[in-house]
Backbone bond lengths (Angstrom), bond angles and torsions (degrees), N, CA, C in turn:
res aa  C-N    CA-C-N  psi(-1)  N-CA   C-N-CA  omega(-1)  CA-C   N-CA-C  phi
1 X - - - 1.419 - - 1.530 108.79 -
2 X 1.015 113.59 124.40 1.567 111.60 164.59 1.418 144.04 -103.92
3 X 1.578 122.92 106.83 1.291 120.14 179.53 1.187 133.62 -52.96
4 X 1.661 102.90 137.08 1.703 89.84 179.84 1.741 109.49 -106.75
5 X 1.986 86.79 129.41 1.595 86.98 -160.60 1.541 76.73 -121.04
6 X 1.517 115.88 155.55 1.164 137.17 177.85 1.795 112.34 -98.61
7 X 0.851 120.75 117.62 1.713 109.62 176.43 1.560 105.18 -97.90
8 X 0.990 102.56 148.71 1.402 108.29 -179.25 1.801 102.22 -103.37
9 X 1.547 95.42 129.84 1.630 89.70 -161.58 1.659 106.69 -70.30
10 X 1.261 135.51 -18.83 1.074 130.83 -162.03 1.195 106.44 -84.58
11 X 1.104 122.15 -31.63 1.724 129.50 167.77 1.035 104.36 -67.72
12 X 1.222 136.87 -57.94 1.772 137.15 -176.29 1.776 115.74 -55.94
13 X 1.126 106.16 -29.16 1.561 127.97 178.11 1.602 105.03 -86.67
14 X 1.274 123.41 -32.14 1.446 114.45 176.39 1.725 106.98 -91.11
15 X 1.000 126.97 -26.13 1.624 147.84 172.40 2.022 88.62 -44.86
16 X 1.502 97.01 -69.37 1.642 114.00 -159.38 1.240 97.24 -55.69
17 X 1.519 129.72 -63.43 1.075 134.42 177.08 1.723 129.05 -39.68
18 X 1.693 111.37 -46.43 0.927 112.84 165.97 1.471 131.92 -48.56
19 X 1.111 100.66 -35.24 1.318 127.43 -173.96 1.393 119.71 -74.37
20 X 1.476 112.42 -38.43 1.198 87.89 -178.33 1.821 107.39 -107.32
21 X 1.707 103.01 23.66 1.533 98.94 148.50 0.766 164.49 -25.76
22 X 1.730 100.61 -55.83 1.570 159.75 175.33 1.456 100.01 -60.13
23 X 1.138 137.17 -31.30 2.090 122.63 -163.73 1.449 76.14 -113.46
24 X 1.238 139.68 -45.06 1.860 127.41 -147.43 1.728 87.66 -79.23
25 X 1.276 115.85 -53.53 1.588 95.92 -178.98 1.027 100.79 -88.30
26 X 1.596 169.70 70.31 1.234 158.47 72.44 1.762 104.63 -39.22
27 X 1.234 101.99 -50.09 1.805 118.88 178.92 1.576 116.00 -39.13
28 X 1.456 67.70 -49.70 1.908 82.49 -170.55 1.633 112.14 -102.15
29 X 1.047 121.78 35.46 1.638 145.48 147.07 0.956 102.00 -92.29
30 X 1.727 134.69 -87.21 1.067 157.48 -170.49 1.766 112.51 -49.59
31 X 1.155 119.61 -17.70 1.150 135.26 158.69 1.519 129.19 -99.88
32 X 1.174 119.56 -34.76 1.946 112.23 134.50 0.680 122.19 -49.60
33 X 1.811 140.00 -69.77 1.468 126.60 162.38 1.605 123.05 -3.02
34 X 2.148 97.62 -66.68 1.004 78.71 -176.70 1.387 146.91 -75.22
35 X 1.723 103.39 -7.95 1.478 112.92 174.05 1.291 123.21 -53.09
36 X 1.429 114.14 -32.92 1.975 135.50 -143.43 1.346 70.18 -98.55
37 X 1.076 145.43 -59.56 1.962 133.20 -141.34 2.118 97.98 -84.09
38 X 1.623 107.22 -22.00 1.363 113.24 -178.13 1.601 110.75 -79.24
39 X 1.799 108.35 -28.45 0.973 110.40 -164.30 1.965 101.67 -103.63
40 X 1.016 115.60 -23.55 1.333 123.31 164.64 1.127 128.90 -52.43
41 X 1.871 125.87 -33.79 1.369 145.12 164.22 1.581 96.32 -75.52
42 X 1.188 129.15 -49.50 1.567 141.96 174.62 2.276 99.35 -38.53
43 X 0.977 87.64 -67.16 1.313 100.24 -172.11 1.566 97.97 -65.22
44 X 1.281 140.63 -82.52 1.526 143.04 178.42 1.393 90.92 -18.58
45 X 1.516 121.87 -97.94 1.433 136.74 -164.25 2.627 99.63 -27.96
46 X 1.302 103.16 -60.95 1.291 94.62 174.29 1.954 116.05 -62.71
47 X 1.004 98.04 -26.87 1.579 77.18 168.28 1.416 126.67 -101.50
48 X 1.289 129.03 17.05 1.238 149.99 -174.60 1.724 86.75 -90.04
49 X 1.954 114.19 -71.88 0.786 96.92 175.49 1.509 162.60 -44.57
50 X 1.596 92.24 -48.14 1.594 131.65 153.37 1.796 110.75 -38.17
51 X 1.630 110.80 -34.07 1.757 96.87 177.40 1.047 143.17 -17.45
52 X 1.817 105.38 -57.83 1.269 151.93 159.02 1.398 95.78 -13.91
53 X 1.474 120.34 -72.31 1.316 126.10 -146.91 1.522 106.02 -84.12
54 X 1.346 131.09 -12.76 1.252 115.58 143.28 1.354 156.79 19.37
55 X 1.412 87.15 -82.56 1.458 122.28 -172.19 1.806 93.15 -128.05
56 X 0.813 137.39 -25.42 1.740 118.11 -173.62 1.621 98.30 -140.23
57 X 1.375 107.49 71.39 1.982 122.28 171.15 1.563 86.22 -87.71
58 X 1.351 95.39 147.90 1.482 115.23 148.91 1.486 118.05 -135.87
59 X 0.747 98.33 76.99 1.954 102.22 160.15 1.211 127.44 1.25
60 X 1.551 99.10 -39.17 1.981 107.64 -173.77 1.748 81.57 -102.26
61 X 1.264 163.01 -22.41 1.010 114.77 160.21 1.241 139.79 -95.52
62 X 1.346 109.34 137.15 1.532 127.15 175.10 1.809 121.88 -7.22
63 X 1.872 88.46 -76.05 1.471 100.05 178.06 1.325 118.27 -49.47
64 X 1.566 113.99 -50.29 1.745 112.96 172.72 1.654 124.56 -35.81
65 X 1.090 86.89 -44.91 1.595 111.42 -171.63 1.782 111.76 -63.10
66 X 1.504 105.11 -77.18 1.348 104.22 140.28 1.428 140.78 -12.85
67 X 1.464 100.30 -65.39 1.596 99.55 -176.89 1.792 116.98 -72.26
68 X 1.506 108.93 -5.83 1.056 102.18 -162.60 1.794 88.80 -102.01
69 X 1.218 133.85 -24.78 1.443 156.79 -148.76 1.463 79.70 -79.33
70 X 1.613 113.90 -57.58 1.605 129.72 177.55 1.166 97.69 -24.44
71 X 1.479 115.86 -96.55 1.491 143.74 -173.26 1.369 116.60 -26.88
72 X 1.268 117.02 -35.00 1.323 126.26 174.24 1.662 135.75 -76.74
73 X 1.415 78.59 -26.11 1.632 101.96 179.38 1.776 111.54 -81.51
74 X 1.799 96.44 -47.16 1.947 73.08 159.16 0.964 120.35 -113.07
75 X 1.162 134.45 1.75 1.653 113.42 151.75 1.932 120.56 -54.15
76 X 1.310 100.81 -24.72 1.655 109.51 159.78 1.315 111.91 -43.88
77 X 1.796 101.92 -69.42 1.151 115.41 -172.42 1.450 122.16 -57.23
78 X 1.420 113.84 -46.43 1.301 113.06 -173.52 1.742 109.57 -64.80
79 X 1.384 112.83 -44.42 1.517 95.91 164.87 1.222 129.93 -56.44
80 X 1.547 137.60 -39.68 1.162 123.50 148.01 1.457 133.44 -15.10
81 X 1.582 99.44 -56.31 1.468 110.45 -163.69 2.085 100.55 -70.08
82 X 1.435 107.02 -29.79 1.417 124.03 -168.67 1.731 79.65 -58.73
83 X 1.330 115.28 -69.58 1.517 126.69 -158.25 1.707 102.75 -38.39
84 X 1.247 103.18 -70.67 1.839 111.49 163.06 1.741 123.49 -19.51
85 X 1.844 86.92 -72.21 1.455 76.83 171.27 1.948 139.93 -48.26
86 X 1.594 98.94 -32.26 0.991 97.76 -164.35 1.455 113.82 -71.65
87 X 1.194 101.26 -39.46 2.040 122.92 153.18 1.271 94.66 -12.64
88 X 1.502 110.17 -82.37 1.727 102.30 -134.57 1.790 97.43 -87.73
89 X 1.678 112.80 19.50 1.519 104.96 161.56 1.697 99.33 -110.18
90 X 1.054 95.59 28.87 1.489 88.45 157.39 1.636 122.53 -117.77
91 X 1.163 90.32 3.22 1.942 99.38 177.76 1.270 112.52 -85.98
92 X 1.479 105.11 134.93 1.382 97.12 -159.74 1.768 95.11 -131.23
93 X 1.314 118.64 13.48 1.411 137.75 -174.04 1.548 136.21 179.16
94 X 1.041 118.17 173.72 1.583 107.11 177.09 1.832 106.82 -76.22
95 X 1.257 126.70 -37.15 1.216 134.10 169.46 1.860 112.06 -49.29
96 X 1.031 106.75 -33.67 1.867 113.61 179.32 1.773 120.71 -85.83
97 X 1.513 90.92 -22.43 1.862 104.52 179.64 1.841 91.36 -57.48
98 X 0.843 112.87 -56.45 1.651 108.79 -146.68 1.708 108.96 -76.19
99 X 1.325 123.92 -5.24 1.195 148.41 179.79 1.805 98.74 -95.08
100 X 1.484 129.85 -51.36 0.869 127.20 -154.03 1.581 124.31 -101.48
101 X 1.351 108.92 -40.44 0.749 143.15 150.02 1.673 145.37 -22.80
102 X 1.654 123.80 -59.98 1.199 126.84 -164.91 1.339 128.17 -89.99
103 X 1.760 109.87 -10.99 1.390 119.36 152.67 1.060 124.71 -72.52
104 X 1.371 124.89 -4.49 1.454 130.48 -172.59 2.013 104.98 -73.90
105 X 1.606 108.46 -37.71 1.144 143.49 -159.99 1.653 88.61 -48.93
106 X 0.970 124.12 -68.53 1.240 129.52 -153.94 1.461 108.02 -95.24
107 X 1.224 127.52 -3.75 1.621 136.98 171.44 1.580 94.01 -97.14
108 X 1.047 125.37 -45.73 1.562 95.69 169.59 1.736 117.23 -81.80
109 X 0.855 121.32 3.05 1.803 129.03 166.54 1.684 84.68 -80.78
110 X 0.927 125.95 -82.84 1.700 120.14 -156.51 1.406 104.77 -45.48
111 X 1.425 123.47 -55.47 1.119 135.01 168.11 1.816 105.91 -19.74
112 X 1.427 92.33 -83.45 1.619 118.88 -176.78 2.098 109.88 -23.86
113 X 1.508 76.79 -40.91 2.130 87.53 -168.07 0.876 93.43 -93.52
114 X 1.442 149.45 -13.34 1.317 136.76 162.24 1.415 115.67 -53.24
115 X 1.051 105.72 -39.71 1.858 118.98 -150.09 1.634 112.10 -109.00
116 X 1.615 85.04 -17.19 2.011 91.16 166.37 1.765 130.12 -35.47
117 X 1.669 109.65 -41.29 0.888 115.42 -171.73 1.546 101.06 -84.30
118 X 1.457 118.43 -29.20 1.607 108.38 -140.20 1.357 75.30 -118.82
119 X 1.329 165.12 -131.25 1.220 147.15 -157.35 1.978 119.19 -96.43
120 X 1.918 72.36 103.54 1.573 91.76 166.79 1.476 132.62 -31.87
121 X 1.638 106.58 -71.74 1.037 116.89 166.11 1.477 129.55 -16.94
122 X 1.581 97.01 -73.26 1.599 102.82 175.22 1.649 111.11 -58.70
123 X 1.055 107.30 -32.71 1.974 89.20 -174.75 0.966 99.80 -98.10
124 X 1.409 152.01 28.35 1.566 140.07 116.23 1.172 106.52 -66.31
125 X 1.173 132.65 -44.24 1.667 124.58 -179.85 1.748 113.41 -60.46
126 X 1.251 103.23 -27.28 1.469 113.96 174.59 1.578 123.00 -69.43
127 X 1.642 79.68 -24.35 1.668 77.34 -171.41 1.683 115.52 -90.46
128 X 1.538 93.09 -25.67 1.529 105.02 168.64 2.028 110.14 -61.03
129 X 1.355 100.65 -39.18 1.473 105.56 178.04 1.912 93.51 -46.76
130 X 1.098 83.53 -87.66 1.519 98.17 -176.84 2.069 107.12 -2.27
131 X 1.110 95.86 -66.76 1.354 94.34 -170.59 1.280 131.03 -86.05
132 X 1.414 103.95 2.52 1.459 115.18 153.59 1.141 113.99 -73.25
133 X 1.367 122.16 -58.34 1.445 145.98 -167.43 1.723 89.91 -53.91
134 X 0.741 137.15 -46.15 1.598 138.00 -174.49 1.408 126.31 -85.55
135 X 1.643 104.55 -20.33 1.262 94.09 153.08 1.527 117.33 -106.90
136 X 0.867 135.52 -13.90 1.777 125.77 136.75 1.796 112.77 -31.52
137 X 1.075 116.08 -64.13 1.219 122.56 -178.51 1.423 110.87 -44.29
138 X 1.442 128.07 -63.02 1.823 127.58 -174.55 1.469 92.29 -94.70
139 X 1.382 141.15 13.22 1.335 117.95 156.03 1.409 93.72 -85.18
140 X 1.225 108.39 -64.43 1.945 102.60 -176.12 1.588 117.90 -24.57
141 X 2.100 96.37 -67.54 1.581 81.01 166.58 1.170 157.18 -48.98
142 X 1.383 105.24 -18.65 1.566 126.86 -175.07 1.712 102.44 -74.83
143 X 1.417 105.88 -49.13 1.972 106.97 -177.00 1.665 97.11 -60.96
144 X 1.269 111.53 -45.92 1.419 100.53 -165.97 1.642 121.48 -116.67
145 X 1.633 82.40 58.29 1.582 104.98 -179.80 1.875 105.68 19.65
146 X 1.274 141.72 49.06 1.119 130.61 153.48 2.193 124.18 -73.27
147 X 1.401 81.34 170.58 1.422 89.69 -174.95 1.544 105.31 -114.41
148 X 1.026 114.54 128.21 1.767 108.02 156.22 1.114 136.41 -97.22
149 X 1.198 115.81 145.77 1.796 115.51 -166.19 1.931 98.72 -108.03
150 X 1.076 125.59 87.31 1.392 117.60 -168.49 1.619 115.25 -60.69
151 X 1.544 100.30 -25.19 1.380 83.32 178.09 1.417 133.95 -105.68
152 X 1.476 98.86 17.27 1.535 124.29 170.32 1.895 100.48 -73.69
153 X 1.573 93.57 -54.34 1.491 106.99 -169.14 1.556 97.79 -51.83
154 X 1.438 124.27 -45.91 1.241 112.73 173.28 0.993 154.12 -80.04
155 X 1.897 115.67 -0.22 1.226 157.81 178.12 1.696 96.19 -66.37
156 X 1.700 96.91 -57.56 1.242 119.23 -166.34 1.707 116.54 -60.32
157 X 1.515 110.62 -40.64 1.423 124.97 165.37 1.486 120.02 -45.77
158 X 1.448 87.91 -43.79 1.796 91.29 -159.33 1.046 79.25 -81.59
159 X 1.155 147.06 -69.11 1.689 139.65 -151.88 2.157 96.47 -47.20
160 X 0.753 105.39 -62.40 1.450 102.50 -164.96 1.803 99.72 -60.51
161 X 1.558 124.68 -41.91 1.150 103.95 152.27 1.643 146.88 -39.63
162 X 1.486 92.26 -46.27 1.420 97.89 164.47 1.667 134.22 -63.20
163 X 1.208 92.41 -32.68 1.605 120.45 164.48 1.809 132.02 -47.17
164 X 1.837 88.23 -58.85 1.523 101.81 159.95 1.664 134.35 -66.43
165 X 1.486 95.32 -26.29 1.387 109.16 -170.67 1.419 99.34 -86.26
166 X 1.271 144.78 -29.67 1.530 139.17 155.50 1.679 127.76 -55.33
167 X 2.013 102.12 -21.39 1.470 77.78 164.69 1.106 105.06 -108.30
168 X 1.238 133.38 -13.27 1.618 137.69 172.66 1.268 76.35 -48.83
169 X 1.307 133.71 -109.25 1.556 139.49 -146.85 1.981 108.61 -16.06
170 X 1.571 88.66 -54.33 1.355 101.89 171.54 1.394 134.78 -61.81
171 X 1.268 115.70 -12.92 1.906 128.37 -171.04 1.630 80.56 -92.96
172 X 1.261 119.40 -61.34 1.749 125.80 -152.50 1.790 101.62 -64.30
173 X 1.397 104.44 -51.62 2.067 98.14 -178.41 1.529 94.75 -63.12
174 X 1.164 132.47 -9.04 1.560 106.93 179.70 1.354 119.69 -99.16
175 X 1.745 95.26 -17.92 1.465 108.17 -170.25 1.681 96.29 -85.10
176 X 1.195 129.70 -24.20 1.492 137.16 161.22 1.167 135.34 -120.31
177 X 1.658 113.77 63.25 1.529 105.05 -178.33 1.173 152.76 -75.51
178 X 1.667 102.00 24.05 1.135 131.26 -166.59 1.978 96.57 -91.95
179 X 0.952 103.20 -5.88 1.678 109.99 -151.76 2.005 106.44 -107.43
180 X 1.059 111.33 90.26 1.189 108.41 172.63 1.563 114.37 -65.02
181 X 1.409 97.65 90.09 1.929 92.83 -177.62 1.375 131.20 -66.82
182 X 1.800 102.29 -23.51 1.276 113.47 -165.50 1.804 101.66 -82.80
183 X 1.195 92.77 -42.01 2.000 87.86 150.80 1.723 148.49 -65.92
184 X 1.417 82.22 -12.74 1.739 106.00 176.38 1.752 105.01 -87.59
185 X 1.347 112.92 -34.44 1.629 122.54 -158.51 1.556 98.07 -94.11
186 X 1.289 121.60 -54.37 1.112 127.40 167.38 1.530 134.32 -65.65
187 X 1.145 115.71 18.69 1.249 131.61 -174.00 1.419 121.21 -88.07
């Protein structure tokens, strides 16, 4: 015998949606991971090299300068990416994505153009993040009727940018104190 049950499409459409939340941000875990573990050997391998400069920097050369500019840029990055990760282990539902979430958007874009030149790879993978991460983000909002404030979300970026870039600044003068940076940067 068959009942006649009525579905109400908006429930059935937020059901579907929810659902397939669940694999795109699993994706995009499992695909940060893999950036941080690409960029972690990235970072080891440059400061292995970088040792050197330690104890024998020269200021007037170029490459030193450079190589250390290197080092800085993803160890930037990779804390960023640390910051991210820790984000999306704090979601604990579709109701928490849209809260947690949308500043992340644009720290992995900055991220991404940082790293264009110096490993490709990863900032195509970033950029694909990116657009997962964003449509997770306004699907979430959409189930759970949220609002976004974009320029909170971006208030929020820069602050955590600003944030990273003080201890980055801070890991690197200790990791080379041979290196007057504030004379290298200001130059």
């Amino acid at each position: 015998m068959l009942v006649k049950y009525q579905i109400d499409p908006l429930e059935y459409d937020g059901i579907s949606h929810s659902v397939t939340l669940v694999p795109r941000l699993e994706y995009s875990v499992t695909l940060l991971d893999e950036i941080i573990r690409i960029l972690k050997q990235k970072r080891n391998d440059l400061k292995k090299s970088n040792n050197v400069l330690v104890s024998d920097f020269d200021e007037n050369d170029k490459t030193h300068v450079k190589s250390i500019e290197l080092e800085q840029t993803v160890v930037f990055s990779l804390e960023i990416l640390f910051e991210i990760r820790k984000k999306t282990g704090r979601i604990s539902g579709v109701n928490s994505i849209p809260q947690i979430l949308p500043s992340s958007i644009p720290l992995i874009r900055t991220v991404s153009a940082q790293l264009f030149d110096i490993v490709p790879n990863c900032s195509r993978k970033l950029s694909e993040l990116s657009v997962h991460l964003g449509s997770v983000v306004l699907d979430s909002a959409a189930l759970t009727t949220a609002r976004f404030d974009f320029s909170q979300s971006n208030k929020e970026s820069s602050i955590l940018l600003d944030e990273v870039k003080l201890i980055v600044d801070s890991k690197i003068s200790k990791q080379y104190p041979n290196v007057d940076f504030f004379k290298l940067w200001n130059v």
